[in-house]
Backbone atoms as SQL, in Angstrom:
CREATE TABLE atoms (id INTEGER PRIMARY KEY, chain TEXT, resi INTEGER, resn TEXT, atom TEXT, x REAL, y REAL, z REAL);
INSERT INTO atoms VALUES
  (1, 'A', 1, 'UNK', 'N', 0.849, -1.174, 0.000),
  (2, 'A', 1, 'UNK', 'CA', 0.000, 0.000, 0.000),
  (3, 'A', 1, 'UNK', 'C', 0.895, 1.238, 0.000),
  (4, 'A', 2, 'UNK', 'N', -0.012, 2.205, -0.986),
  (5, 'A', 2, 'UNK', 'CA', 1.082, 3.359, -1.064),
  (6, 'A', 2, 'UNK', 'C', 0.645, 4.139, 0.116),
  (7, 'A', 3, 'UNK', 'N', 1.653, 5.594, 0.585),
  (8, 'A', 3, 'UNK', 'CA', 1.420, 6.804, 1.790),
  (9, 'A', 3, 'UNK', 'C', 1.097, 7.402, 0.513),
  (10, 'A', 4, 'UNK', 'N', -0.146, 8.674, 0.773),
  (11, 'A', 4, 'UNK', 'CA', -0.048, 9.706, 0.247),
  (12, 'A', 4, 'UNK', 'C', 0.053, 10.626, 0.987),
  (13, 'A', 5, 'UNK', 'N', 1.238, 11.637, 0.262),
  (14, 'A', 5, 'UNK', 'CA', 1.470, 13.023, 1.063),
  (15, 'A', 5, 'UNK', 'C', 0.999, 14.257, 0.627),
  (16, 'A', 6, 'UNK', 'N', 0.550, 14.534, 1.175),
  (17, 'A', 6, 'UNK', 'CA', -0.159, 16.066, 0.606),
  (18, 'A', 6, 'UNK', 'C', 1.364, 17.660, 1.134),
  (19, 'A', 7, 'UNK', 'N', 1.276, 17.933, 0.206),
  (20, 'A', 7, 'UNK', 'CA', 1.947, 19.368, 0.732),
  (21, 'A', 7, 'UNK', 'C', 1.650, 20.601, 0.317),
  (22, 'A', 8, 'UNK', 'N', 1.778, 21.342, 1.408),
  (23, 'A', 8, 'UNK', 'CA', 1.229, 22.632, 0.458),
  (24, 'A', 8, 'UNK', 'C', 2.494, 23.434, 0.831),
  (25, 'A', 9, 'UNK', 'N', 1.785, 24.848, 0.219),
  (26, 'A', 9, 'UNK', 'CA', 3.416, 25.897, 0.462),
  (27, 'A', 9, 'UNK', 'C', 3.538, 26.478, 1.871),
  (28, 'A', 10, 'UNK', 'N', 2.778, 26.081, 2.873),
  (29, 'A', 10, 'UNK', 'CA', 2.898, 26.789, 3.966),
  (30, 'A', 10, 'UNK', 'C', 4.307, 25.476, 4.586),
  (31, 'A', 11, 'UNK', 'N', 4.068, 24.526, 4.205),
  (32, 'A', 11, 'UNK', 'CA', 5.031, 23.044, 4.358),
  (33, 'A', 11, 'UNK', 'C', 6.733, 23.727, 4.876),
  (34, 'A', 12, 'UNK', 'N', 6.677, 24.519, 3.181),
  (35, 'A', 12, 'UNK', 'CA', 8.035, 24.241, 2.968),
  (36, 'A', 12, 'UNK', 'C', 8.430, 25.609, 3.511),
  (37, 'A', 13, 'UNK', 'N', 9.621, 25.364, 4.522),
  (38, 'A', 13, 'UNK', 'CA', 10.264, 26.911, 4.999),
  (39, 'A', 13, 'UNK', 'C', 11.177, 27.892, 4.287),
  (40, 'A', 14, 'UNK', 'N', 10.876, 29.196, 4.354),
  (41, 'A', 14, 'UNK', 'CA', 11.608, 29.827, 3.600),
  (42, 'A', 14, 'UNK', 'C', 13.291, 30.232, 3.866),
  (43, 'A', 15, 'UNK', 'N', 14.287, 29.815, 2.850),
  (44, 'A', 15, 'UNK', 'CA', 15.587, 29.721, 3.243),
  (45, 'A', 15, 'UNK', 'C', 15.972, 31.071, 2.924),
  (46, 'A', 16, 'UNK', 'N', 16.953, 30.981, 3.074),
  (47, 'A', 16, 'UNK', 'CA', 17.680, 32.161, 3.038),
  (48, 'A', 16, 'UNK', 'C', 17.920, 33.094, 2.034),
  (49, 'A', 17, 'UNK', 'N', 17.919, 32.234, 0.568),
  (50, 'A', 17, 'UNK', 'CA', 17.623, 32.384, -0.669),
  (51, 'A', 17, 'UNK', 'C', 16.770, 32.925, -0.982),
  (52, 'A', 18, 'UNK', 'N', 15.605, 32.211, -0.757),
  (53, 'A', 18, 'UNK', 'CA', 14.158, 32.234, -0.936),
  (54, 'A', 18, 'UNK', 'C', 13.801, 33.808, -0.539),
  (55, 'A', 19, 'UNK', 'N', 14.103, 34.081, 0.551),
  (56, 'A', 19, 'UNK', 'CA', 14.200, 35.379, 1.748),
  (57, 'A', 19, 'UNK', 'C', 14.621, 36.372, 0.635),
  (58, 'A', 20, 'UNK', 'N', 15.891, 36.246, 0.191),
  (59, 'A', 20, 'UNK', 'CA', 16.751, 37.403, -0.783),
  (60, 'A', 20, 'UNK', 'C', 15.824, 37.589, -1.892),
  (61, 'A', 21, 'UNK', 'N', 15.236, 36.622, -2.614),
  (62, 'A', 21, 'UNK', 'CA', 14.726, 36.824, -3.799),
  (63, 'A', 21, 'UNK', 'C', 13.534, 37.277, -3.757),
  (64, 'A', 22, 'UNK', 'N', 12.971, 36.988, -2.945),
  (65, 'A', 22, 'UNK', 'CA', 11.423, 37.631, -2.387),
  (66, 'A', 22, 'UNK', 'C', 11.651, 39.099, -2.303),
  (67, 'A', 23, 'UNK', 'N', 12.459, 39.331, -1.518),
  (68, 'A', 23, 'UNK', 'CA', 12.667, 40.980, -0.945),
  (69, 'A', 23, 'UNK', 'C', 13.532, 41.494, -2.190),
  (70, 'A', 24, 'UNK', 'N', 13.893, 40.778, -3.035),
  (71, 'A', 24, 'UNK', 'CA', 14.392, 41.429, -4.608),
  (72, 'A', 24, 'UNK', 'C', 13.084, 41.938, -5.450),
  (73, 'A', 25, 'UNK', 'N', 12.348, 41.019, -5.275),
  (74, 'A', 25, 'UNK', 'CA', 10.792, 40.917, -6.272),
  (75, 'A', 25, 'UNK', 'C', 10.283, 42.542, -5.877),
  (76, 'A', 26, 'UNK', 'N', 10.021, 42.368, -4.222),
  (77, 'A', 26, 'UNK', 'CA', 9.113, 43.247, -3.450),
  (78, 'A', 26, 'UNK', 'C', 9.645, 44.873, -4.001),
  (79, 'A', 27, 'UNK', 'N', 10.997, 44.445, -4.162),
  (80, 'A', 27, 'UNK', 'CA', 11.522, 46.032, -4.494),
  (81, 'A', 27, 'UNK', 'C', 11.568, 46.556, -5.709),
  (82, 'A', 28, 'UNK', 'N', 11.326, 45.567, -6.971),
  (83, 'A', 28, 'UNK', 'CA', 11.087, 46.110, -8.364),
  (84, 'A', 28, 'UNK', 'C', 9.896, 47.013, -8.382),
  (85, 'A', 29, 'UNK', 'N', 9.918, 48.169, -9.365),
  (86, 'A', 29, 'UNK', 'CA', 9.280, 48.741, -9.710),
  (87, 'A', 29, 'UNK', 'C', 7.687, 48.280, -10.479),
  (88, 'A', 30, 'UNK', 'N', 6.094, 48.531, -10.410),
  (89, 'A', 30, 'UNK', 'CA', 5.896, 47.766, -11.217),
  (90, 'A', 30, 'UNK', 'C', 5.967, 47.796, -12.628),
  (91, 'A', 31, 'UNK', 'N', 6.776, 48.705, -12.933),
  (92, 'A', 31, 'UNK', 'CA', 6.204, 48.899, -14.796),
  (93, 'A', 31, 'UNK', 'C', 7.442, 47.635, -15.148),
  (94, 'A', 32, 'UNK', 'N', 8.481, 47.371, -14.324),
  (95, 'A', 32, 'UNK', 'CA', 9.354, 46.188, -14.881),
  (96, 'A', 32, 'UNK', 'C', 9.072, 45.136, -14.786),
  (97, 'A', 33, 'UNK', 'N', 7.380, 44.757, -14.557),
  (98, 'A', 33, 'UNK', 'CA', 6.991, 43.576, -14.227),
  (99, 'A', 33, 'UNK', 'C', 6.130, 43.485, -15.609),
  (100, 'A', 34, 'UNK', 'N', 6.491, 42.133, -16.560),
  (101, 'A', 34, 'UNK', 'CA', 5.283, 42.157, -17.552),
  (102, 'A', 34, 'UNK', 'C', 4.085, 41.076, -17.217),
  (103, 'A', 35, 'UNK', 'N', 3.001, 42.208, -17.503),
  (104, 'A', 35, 'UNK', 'CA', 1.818, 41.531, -17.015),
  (105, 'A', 35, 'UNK', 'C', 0.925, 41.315, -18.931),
  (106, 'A', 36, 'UNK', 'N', 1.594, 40.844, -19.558),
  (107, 'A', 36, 'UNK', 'CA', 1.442, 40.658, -21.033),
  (108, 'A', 36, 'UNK', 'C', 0.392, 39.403, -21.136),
  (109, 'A', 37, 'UNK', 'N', 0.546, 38.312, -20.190),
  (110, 'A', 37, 'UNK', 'CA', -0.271, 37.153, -20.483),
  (111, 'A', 37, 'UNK', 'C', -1.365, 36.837, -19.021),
  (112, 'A', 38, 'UNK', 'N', -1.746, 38.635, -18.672),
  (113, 'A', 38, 'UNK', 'CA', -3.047, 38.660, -17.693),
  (114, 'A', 38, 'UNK', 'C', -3.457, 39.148, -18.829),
  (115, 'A', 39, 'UNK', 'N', -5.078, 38.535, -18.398),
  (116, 'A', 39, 'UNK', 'CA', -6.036, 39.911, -19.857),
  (117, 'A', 39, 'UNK', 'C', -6.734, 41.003, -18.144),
  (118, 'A', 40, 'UNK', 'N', -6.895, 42.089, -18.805),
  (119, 'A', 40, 'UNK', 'CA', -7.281, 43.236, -18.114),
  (120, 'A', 40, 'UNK', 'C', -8.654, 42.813, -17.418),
  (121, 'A', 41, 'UNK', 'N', -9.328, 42.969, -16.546),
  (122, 'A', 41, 'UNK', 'CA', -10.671, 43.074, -15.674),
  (123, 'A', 41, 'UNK', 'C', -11.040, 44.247, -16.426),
  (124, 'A', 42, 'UNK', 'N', -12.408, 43.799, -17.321),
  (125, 'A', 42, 'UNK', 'CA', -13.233, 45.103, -17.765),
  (126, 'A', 42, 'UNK', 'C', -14.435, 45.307, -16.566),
  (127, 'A', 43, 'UNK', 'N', -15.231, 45.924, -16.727),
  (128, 'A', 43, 'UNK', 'CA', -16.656, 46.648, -16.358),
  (129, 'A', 43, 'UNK', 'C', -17.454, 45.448, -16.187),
  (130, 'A', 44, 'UNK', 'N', -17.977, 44.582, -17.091),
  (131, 'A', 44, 'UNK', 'CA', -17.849, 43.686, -17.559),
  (132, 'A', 44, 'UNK', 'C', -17.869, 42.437, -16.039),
  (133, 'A', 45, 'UNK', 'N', -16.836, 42.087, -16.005),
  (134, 'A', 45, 'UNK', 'CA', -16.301, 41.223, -15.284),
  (135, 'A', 45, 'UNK', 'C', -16.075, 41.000, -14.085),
  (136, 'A', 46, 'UNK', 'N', -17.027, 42.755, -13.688),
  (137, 'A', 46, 'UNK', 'CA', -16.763, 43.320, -12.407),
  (138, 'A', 46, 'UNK', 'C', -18.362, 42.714, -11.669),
  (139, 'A', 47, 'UNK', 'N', -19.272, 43.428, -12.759),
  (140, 'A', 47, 'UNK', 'CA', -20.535, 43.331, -12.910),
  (141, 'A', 47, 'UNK', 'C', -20.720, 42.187, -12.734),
  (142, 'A', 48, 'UNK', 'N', -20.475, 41.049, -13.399),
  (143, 'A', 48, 'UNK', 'CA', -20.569, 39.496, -12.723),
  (144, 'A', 48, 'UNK', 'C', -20.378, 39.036, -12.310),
  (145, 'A', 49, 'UNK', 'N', -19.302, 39.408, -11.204),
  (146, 'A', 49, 'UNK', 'CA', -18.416, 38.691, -10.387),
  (147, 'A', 49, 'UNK', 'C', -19.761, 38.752, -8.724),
  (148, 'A', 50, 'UNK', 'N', -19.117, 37.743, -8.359),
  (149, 'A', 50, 'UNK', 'CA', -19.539, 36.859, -7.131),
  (150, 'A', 50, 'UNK', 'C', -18.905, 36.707, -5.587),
  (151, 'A', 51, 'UNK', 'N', -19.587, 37.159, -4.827),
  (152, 'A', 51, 'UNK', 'CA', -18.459, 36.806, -3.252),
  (153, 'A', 51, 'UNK', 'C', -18.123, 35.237, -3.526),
  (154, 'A', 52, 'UNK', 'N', -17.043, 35.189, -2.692),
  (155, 'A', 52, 'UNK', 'CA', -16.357, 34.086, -2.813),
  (156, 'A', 52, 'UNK', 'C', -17.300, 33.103, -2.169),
  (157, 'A', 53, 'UNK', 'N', -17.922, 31.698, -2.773),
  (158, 'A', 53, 'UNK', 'CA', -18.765, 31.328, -1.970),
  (159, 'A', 53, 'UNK', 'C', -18.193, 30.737, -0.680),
  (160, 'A', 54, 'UNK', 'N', -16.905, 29.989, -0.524),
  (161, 'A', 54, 'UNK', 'CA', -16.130, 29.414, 0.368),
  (162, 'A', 54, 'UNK', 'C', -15.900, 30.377, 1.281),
  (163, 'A', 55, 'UNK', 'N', -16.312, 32.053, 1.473),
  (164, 'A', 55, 'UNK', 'CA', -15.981, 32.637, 2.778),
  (165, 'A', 55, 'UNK', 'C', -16.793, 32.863, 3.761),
  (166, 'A', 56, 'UNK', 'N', -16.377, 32.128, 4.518),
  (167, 'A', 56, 'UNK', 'CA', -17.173, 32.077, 6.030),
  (168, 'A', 56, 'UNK', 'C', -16.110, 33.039, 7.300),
  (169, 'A', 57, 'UNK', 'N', -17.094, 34.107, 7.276),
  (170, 'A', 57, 'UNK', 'CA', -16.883, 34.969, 8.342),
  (171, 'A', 57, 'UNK', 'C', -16.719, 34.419, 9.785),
  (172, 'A', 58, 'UNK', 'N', -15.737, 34.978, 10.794),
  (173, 'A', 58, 'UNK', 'CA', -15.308, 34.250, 11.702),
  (174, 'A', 58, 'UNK', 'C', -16.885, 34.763, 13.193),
  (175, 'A', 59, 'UNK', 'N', -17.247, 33.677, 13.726),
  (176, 'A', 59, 'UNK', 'CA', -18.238, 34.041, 14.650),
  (177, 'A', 59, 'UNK', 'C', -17.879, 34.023, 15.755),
  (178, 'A', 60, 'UNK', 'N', -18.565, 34.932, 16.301),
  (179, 'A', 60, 'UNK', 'CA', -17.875, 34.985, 18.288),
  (180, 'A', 60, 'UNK', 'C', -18.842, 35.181, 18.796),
  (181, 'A', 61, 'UNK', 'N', -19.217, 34.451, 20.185),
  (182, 'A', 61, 'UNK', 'CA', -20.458, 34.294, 21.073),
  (183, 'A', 61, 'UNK', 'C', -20.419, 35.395, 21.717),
  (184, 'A', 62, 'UNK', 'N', -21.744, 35.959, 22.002),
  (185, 'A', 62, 'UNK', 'CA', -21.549, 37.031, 22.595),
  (186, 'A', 62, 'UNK', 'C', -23.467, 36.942, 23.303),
  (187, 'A', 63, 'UNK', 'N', -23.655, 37.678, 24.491),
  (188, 'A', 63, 'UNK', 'CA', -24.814, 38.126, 25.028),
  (189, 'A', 63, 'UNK', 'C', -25.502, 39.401, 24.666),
  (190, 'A', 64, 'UNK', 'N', -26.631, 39.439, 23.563),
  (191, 'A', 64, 'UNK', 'CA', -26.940, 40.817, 23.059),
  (192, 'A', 64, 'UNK', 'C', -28.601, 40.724, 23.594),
  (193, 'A', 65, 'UNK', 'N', -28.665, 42.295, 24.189),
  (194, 'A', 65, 'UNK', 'CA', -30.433, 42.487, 24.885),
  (195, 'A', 65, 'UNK', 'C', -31.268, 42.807, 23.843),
  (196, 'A', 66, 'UNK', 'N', -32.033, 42.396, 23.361),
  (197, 'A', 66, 'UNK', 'CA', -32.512, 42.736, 22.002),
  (198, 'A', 66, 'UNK', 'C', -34.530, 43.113, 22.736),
  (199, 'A', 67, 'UNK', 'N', -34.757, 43.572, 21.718),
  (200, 'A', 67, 'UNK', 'CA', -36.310, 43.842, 22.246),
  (201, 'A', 67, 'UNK', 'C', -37.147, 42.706, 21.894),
  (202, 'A', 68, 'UNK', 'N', -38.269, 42.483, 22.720),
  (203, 'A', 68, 'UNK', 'CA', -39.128, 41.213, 22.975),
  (204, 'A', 68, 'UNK', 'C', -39.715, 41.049, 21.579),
  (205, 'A', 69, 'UNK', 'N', -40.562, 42.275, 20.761),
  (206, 'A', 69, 'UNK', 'CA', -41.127, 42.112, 19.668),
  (207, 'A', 69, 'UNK', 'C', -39.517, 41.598, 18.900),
  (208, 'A', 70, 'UNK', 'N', -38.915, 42.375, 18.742),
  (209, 'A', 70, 'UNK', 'CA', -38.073, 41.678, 17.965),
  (210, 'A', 70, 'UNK', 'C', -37.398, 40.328, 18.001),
  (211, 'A', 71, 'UNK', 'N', -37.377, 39.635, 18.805),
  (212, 'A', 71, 'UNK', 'CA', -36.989, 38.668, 19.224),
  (213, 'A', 71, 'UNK', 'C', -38.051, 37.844, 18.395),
  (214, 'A', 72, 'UNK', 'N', -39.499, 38.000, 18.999),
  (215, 'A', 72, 'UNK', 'CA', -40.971, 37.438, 18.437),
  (216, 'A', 72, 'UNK', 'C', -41.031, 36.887, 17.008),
  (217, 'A', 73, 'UNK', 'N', -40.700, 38.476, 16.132),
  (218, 'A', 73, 'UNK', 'CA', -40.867, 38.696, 14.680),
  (219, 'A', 73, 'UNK', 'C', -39.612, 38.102, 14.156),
  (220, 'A', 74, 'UNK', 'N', -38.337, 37.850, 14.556),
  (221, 'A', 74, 'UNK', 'CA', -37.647, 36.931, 13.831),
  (222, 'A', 74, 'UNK', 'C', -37.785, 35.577, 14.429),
  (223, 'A', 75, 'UNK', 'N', -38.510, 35.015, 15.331),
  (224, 'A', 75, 'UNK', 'CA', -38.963, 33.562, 15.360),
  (225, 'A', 75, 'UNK', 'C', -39.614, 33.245, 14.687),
  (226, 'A', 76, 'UNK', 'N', -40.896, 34.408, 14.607),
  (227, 'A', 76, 'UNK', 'CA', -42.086, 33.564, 13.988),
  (228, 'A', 76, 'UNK', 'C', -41.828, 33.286, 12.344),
  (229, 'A', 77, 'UNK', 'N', -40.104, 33.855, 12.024),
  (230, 'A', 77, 'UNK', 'CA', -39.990, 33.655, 10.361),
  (231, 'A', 77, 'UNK', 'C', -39.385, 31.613, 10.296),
  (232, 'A', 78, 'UNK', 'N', -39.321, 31.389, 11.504),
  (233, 'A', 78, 'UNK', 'CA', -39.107, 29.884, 11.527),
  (234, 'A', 78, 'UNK', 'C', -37.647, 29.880, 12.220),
  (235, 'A', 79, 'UNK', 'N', -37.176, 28.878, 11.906),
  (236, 'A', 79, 'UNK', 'CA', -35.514, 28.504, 12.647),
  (237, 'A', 79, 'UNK', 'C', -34.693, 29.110, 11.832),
  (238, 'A', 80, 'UNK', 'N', -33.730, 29.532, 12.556),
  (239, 'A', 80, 'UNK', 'CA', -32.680, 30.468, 12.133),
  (240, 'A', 80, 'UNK', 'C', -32.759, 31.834, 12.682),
  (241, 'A', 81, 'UNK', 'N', -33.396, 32.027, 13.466),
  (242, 'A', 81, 'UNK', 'CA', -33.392, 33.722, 13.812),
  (243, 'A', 81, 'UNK', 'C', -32.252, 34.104, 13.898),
  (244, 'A', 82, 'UNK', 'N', -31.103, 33.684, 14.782),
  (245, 'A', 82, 'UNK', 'CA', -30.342, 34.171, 14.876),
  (246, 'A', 82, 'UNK', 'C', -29.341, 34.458, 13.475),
  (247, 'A', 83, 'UNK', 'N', -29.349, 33.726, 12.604),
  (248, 'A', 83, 'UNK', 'CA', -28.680, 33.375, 11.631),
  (249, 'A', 83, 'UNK', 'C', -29.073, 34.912, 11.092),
  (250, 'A', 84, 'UNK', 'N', -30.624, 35.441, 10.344),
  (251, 'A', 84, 'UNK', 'CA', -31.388, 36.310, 9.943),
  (252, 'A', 84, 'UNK', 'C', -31.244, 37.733, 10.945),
  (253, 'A', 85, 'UNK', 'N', -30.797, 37.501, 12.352),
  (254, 'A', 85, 'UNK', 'CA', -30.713, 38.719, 12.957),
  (255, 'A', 85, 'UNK', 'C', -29.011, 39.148, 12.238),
  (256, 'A', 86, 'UNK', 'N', -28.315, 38.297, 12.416),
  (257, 'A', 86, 'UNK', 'CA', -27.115, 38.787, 12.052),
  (258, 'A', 86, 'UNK', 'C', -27.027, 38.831, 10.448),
  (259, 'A', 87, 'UNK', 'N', -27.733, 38.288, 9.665),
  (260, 'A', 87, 'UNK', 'CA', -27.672, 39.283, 8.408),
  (261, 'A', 87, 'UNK', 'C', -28.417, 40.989, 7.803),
  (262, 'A', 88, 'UNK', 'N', -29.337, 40.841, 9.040),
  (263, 'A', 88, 'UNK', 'CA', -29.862, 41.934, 8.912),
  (264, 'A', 88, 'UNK', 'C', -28.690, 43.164, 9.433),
  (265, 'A', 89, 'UNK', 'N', -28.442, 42.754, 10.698),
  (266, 'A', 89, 'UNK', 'CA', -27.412, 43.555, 11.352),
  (267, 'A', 89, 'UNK', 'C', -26.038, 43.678, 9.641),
  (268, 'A', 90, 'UNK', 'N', -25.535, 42.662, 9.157),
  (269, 'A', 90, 'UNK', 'CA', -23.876, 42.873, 8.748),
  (270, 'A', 90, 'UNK', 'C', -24.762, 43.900, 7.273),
  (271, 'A', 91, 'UNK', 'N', -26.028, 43.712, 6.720),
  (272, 'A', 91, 'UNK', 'CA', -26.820, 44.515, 5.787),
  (273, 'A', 91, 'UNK', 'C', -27.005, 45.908, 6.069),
  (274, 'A', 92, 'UNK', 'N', -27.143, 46.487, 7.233),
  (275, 'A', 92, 'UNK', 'CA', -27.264, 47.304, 7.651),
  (276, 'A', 92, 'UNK', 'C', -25.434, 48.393, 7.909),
  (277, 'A', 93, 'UNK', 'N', -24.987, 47.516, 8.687),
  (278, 'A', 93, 'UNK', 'CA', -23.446, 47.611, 8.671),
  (279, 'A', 93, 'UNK', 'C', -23.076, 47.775, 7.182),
  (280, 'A', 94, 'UNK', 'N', -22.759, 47.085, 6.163),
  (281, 'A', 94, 'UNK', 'CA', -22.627, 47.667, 4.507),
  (282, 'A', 94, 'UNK', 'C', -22.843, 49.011, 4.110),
  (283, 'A', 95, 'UNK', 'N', -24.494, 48.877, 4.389),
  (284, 'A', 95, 'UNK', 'CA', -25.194, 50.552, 3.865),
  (285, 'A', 95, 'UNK', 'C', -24.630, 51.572, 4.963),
  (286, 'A', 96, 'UNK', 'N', -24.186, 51.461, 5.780),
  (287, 'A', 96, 'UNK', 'CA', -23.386, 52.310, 6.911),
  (288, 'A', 96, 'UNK', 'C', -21.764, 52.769, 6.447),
  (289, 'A', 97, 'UNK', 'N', -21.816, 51.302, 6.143),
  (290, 'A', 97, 'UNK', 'CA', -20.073, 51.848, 5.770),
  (291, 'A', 97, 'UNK', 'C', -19.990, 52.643, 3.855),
  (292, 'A', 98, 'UNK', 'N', -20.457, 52.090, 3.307),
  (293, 'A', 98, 'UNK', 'CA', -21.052, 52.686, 2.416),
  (294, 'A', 98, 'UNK', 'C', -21.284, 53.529, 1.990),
  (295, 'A', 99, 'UNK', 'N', -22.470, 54.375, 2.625),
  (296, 'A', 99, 'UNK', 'CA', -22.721, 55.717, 2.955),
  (297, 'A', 99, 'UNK', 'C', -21.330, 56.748, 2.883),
  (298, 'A', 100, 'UNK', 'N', -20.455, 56.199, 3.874),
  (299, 'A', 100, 'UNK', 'CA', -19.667, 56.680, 4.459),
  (300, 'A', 100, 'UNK', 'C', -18.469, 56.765, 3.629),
  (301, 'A', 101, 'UNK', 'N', -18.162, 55.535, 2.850),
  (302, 'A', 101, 'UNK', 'CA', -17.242, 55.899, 1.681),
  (303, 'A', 101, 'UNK', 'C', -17.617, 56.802, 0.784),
  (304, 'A', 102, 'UNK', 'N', -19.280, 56.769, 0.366),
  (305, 'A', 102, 'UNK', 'CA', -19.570, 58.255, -0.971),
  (306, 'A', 102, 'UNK', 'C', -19.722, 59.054, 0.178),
  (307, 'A', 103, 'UNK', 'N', -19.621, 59.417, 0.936),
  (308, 'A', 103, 'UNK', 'CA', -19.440, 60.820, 1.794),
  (309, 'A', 103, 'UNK', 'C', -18.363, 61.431, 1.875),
  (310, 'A', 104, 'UNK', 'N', -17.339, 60.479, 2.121),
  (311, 'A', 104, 'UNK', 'CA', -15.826, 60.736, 2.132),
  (312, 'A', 104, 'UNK', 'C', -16.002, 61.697, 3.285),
  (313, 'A', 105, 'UNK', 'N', -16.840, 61.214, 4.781),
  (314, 'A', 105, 'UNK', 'CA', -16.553, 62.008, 6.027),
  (315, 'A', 105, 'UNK', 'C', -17.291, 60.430, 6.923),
  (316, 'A', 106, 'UNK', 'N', -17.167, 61.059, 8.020),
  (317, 'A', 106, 'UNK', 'CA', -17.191, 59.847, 8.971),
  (318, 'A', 106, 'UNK', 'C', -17.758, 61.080, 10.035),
  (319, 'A', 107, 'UNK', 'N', -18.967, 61.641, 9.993),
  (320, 'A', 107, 'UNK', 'CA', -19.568, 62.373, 11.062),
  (321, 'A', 107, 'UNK', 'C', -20.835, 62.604, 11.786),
  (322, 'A', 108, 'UNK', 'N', -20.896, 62.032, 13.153),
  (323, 'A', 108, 'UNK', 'CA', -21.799, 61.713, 13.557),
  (324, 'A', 108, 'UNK', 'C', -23.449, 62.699, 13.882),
  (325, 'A', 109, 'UNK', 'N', -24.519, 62.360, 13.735),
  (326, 'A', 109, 'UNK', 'CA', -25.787, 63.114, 14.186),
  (327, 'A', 109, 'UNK', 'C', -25.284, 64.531, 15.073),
  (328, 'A', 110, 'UNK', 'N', -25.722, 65.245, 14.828),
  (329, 'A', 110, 'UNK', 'CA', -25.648, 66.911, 15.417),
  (330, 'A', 110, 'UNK', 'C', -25.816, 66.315, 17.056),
  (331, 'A', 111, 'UNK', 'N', -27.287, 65.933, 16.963),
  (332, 'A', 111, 'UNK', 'CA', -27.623, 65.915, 18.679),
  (333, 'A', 111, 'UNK', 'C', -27.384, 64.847, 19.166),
  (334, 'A', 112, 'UNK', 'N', -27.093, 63.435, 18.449),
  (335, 'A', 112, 'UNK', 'CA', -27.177, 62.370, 19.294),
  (336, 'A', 112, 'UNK', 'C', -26.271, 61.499, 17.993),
  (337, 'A', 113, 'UNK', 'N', -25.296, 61.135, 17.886),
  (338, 'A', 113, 'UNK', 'CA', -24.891, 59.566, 17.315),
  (339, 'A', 113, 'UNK', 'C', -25.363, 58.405, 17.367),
  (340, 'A', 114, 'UNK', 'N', -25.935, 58.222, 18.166),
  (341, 'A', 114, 'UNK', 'CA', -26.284, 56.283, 17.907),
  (342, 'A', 114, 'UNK', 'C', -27.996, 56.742, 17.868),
  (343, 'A', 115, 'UNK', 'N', -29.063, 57.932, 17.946),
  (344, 'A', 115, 'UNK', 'CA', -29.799, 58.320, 17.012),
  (345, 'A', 115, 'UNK', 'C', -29.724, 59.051, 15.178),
  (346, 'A', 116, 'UNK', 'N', -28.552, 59.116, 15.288),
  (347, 'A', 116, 'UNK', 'CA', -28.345, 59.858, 13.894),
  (348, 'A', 116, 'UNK', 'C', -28.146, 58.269, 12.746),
  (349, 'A', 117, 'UNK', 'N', -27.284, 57.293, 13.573),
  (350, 'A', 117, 'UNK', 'CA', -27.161, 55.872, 12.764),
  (351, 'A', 117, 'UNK', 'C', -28.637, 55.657, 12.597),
  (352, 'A', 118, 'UNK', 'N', -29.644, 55.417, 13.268),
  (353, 'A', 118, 'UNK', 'CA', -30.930, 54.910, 13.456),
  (354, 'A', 118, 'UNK', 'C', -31.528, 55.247, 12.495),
  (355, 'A', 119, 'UNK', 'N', -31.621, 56.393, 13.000),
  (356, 'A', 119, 'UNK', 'CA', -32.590, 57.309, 11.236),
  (357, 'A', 119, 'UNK', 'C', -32.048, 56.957, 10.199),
  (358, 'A', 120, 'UNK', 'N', -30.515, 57.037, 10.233),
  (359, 'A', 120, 'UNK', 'CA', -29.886, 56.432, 8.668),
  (360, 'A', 120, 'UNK', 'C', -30.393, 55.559, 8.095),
  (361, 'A', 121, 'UNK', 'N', -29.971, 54.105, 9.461),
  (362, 'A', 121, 'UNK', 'CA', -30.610, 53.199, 8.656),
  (363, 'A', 121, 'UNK', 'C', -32.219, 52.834, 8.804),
  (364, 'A', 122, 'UNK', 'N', -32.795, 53.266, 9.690),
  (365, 'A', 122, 'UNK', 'CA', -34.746, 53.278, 8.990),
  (366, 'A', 122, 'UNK', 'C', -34.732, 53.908, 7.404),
  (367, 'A', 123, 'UNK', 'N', -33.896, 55.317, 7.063),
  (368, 'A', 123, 'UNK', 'CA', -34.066, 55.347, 5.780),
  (369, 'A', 123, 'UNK', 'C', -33.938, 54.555, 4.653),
  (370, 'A', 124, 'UNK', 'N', -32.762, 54.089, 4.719),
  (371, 'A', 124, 'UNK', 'CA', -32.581, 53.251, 3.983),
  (372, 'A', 124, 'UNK', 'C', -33.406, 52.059, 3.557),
  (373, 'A', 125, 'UNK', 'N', -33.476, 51.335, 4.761),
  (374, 'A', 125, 'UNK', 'CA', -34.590, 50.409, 4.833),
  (375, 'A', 125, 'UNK', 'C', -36.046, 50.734, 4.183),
  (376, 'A', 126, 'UNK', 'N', -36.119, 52.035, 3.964),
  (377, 'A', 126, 'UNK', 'CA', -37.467, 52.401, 3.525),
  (378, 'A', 126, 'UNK', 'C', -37.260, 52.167, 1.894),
  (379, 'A', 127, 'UNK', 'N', -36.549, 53.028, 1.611),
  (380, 'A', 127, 'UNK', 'CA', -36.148, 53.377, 0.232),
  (381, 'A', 127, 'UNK', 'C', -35.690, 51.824, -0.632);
């Protein structure tokens, strides 16, 4: 019976060589790099492209007080609430950060911050 060995590149350690030539690469300029046999990412390609389906975000347990109706209204959508609370939440988080990149400012509600997020996102949610 044969062993099979699997290896990958994390396996093999980097020598001393390896070290020099890396930190040779890192320091070229890029126009001395030919990128002749990539084809370019059009508009195109951007537009169809897909999250990676293999990425699974890292989860951490945590104790959150949430309100009773809300608690209610994502049960009664069946099993998974929690699953559905936290996509609503990272959906909300997006259009937040979002916002905030076409704003090109990061500044909170006049009278209140964690009312100025709120209204944000009820708007959104509306629209």
């Amino acid at each position: 019976m044969t062993k099979i060995v699997k290896k990958s590149p994390s396996d093999s350690r980097l020598t001393a060589a390896r070290k020099h030539r890396l930190k040779a690469l890192s320091q070229r300029p890029d126009e001395e790099i030919d990128t002749s046999d990539i084809p370019e990412l059009t508009e195109k390609f951007w537009r169809n492209a897909i999250r990676n389906p293999f990425y699974r975000p890292l989860k951490r347990q945590l104790t959150l007080r949430l309100d009773t109706d809300i608690i209610a209204w994502l049960r009664l959508q069946g099993s998974g609430y929690q699953t559905r609370a936290n996509a609503l939440l990272r959906d909300a988080m997006l259009v937040d950060l979002n916002l905030k990149r076409r704003k090109g400012r990061d500044r909170p509600h006049p009278k209140n911050q964690r009312q100025g997020r709120i209204a944000r996102t009820r708007r959104q949610l509306r629209s």
